[in-house]
N, C-alpha and C positions, 0 to 999 in steps of 0.2 A: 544394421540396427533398425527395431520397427520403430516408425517416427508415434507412433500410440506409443513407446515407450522412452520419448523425450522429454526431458523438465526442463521448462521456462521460466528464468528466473526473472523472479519479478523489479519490475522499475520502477527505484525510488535514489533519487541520490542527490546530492548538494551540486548548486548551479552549477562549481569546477570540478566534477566530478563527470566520466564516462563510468555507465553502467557496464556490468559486464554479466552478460547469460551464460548461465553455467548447463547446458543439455545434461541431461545424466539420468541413466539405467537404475531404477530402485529395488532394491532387493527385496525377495519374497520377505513379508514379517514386517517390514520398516510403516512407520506411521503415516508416510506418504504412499500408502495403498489405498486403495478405493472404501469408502464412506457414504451412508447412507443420503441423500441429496438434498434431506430437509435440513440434519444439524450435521458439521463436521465438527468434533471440537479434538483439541490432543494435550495431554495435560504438561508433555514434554518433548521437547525438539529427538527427532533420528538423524543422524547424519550416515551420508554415503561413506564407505570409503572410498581411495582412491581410483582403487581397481572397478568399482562401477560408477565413472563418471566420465562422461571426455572431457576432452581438454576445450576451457572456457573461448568464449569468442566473445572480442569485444568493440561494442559499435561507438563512436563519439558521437556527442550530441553538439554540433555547433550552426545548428539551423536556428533559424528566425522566432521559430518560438509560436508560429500559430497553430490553431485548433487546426485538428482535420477538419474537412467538409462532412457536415453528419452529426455532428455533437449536438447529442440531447440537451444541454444546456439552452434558456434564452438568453443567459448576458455570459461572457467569459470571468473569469475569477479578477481582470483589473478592472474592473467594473463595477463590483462592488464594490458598498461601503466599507469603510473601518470597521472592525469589529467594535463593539462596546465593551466595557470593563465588566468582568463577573463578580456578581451580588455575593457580599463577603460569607452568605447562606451556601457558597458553592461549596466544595472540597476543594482545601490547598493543591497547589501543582504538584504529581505525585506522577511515578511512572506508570502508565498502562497497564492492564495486565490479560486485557478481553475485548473482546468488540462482541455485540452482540446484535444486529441489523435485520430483524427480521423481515423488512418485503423483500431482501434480496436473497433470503437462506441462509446468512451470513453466523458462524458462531465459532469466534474461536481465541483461542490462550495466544496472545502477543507476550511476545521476547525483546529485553532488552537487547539492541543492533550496535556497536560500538564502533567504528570500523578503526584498523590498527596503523600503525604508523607507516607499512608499506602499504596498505590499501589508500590510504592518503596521498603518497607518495605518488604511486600507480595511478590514482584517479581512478580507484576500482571499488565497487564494492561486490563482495559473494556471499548473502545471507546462508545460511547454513539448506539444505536441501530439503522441507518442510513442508505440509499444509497452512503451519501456523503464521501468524504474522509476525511482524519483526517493527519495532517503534526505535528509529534512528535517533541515537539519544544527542548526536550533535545537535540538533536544533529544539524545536519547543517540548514543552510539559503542558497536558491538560490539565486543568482547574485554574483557582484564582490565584492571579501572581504570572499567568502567564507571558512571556513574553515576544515569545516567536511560534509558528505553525510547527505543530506537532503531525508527523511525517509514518504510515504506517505503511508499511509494505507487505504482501502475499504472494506466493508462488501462484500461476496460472498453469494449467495441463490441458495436453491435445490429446485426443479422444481418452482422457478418461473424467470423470468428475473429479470434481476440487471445488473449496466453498467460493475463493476467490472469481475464479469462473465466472460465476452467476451476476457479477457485480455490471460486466459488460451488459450483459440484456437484461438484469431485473431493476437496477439501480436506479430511481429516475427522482429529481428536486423535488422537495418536500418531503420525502421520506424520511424520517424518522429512527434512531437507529442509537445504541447506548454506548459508553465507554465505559468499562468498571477502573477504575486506577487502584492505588496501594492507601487512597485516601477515600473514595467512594464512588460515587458511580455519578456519571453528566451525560445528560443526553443531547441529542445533535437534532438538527436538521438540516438536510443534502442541498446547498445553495447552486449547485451544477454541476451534471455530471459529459464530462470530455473527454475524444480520443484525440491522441498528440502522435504525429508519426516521430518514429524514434530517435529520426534526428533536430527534431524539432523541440524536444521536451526539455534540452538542457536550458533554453534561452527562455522558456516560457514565465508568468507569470506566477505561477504557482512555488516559486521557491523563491517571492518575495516578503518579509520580514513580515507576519501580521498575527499579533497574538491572538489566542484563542481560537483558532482556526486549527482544523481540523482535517489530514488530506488520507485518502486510501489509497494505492495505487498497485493497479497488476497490469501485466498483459492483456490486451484487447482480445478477446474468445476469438474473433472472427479473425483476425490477421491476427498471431500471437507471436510472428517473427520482427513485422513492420508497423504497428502499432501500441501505445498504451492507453487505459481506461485512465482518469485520474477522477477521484469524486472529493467536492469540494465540500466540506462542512462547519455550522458554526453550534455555540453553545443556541439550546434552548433556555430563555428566559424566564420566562411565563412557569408555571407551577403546572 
């Protein structure tokens, strides 16, 4: 099989939680085809069938928890402050429905991600086989009334374009970037963006309790076996 035609699933999962990368073959037609490089958007998840996927391989994450060496970031995510409370002018906490990031390329339909009693079980999770994003609904909601980080995950792809991609080398703090939810739209600004090697992501910092916080997370473009991107974000204030 040509590794040009491997999917890397992307890494997002609750601290007891091992990720699990699903490689997999996409058929001619399917949504997860190549995409113009400025906007990827897709207004509805494709799934593989069986017969074009192999069978998943899954890494545990029980490392320490620190940044790789290299992370754009200048402070790491416990190092920030507390979030502050959003101004009751925000939209109530409502489910995601878009990301919209333009210095990164970034444009796409987020999907509610449930994972099911044996994904739980397993300590797995397998987002469906997409461009789009996927907003783990275990944990937080963006707007006001927040109360834990809301968790958004994307497929990353080796030699082909994909929007997530782009997040490793365009994505960099202060950047500026919108959420539409099912209540209205909040925008963000990027407080640091980090590569975590994979077995170091389950301990890290980023899957500590902090409302209003905002995280992306895919495969690092440049190692997308041994690496993930995580970009950290909070609400914009200010008008």
């Amino acid at each position: 099989m040509n590794r040009g035609d491997l999917l890397l699933l992307a890494a997002g999962v609750v601290a007891f939680f091992v990720l699990t990368f699903l490689p997999g073959v996409v058929a001619p037609g399917s949504s997860a085809g190549g995409r113009p490089a400025a906007v990827a958007q897709f207004s509805s998840p494709s799934f593989a069938s069986p017969s074009e996927t192999a069978p998943p391989d899954t890494f545990p994450w029980n490392g320490a928890g620190a940044a790789v060496k290299g992370s754009k970031a200048s402070a790491s995510p416990a190092a920030q402050p507390p979030r502050p409370s959003l101004p009751a002018s925000f939209p109530p906490a409502a489910a995601p429905t878009r990301i919209v990031y333009p210095a990164a390329g970034l444009d796409v339909v987020v999907h509610p991600l449930s994972p099911s009693q044996d994904e739980l079980n397993s300590q797995a999770i397998v987002p469906p086989i997409t461009m789009d994003g996927y907003w783990v609904t275990n944990f937080g909601t963006p707007g006001t009334g927040s109360t834990n980080t809301t968790y958004i995950l994307g497929h990353s792809w080796e030699d082909r374009e994909a929007p997530f991609n782009r997040l490793s080398s365009r994505s960099t703090p202060g950047d500026i970037f919108e959420a539409t939810t099912a209540a209205g739209t909040i925008r963000y600004r990027v407080d640091s963006v980090d590569t975590y090697g994979k077995s170091a992501l389950k301990d890290s910092p980023i899957w500590n309790a902090v409302p209003n916080r905002l995280v992306l997370i895919s495969c690092y473009a440049q190692d997308l076996w041994g690496k993930n991107v995580v970009v950290v974000a909070s609400p914009v204030l200010e008008p």
